[in-house]
C-alpha positions in Angstrom: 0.0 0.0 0.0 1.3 3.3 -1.0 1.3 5.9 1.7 2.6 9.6 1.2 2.9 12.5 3.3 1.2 15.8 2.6 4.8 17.0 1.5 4.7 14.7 -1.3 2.6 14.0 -4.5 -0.1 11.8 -4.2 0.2 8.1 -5.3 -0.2 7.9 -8.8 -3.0 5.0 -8.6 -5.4 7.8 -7.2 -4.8 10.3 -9.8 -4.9 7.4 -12.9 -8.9 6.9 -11.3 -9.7 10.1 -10.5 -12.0 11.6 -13.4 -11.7 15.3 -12.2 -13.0 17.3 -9.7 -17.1 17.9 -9.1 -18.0 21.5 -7.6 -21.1 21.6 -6.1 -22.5 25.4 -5.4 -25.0 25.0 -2.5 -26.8 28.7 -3.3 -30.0 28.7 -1.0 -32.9 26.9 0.7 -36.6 27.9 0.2 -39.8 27.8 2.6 -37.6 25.4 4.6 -39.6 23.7 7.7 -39.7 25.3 11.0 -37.8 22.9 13.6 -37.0 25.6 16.5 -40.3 27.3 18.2 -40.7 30.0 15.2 -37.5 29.2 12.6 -34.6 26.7 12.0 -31.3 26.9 11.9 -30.7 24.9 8.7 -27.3 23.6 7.1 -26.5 20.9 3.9 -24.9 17.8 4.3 -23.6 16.5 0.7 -22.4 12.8 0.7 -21.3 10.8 -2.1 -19.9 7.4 -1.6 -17.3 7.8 1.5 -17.4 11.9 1.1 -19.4 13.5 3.3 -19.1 17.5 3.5 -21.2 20.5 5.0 -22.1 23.8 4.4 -22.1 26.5 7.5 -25.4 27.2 9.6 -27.8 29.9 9.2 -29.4 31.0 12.1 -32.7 31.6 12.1 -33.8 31.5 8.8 -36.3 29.4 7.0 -34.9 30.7 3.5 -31.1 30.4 4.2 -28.5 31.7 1.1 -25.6 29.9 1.8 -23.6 30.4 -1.7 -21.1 28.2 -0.5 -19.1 25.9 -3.1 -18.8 21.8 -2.2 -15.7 20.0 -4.3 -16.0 16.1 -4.3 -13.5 14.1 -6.0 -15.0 12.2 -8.6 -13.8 8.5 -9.1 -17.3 6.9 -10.2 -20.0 9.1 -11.8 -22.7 6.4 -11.3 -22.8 7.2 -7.6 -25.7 9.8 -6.6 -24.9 12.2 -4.2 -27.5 12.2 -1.2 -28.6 16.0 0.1 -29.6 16.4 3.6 -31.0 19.5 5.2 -30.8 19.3 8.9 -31.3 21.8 12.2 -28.6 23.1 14.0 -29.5 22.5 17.6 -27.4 23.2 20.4 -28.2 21.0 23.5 -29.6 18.2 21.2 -29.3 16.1 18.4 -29.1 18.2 15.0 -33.0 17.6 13.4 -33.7 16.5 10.0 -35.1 18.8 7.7 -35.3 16.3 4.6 -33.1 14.9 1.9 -33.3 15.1 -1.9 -30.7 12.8 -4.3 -29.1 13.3 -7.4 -27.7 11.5 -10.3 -24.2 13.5 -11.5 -24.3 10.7 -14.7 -26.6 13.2 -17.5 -24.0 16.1 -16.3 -20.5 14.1 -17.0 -22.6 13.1 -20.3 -23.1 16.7 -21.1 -19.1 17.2 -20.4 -18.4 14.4 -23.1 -20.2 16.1 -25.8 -18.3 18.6 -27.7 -19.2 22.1 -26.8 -16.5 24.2 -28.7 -17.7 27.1 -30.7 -21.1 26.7 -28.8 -22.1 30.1 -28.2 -22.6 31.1 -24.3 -26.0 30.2 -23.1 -26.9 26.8 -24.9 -28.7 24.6 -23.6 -26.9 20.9 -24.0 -29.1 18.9 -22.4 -32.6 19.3 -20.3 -33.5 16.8 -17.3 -37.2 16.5 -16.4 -38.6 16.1 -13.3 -40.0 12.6 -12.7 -40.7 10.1 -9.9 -37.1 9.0 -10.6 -35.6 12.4 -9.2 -36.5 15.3 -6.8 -36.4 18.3 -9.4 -38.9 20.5 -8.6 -38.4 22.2 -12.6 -36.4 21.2 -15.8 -33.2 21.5 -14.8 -30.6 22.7 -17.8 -27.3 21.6 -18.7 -25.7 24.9 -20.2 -22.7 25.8 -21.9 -21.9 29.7 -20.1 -18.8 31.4 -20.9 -16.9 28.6 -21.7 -18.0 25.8 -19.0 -20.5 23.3 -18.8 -22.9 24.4 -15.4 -26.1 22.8 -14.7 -28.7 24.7 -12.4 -31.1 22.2 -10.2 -33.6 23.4 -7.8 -34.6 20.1 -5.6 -37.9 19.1 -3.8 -36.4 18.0 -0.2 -38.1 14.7 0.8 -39.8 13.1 3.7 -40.5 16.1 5.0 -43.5 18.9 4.6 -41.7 21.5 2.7 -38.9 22.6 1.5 -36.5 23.3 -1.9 -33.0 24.0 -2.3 -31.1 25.6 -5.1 -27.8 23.7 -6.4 -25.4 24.6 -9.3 -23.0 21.7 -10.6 -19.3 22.6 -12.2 -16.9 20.8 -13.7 -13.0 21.0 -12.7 -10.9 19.3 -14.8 -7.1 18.3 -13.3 -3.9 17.9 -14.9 -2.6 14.6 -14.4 -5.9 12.8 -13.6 -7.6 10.0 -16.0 -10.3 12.5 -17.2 -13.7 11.8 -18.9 
């Protein structure tokens, strides 16, 4: 087993899998449910195989904008990545505030097309909401000054309301196996 030292470069076996780099932009909740007496104090737990990664909390605020960017490393895009609002609670356990998944697959997709000389603003791809997902709307796959983005906005389940707005980005690495 290769082991390295974070003065070193990373064994080569983990950049040959590693596809790239996935940036998740976690921009706001809405109409988020009330967990405290009149608010919540939400914040977004993003896993995705053995990553697991959060966003800050918002106090009291049932429509949090957290605008805060995510980065998983991406060595199979056939895993969803699992959304979880929860409750920031301070002499208790944290309180769910619903979940929402996400396939990643019809976004690397999009990547793999060929997009050069596509002028900003086309739409590459559109993903409709179905029982098979939690998008609230279409969601778009766009190619915007010069990267691939896709905007989601996702119905947060088993719970009584709530949405939160996402944005997916693609960061490719030198030295890694690429799509």
């Amino acid at each position: 087993m290769e082991q390295y030292s974070s003065k070193s470069e990373p064994p080569k076996s983990l950049m040959e899998n590693l596809l790239g780099l996935l940036r998740v932009r976690v921009k706001r909740g809405v109409n988020l449910a009330v967990r405290d007496v009149r608010s919540s104090d939400p914040y977004v737990v993003l896993k995705m195989g053995k990553q697991k990664l959060k966003t800050r909390v918002i106090k009291k605020d049932v429509n949090p904008e957290w605008n805060e960017d995510i980065t998983f490393s991406i060595l199979d895009p056939n895993l969803p990545i699992l959304l979880i609002v929860y409750d920031h609670d301070t002499f208790s356990k944290d309180d769910k505030m619903g979940d929402a998944a996400f396939e990643i697959l019809p976004f690397i997709e999009a990547l793999r097309t060929n997009v050069t000389g596509l002028p900003s603003g086309t739409v590459i791809s559109r993903i409709q909401p179905s029982k098979q997902n939690c998008l609230v709307d279409e969601s778009c796959i766009t190619y915007t000054s010069g990267k691939v983005i896709q905007d989601m906005i996702l119905r947060l389940q088993n719970v009584e309301c709530g949405e939160v707005e996402i944005q997916l980005h693609w960061i490719h690495l030198p030295g890694c196996k690429g799509l």
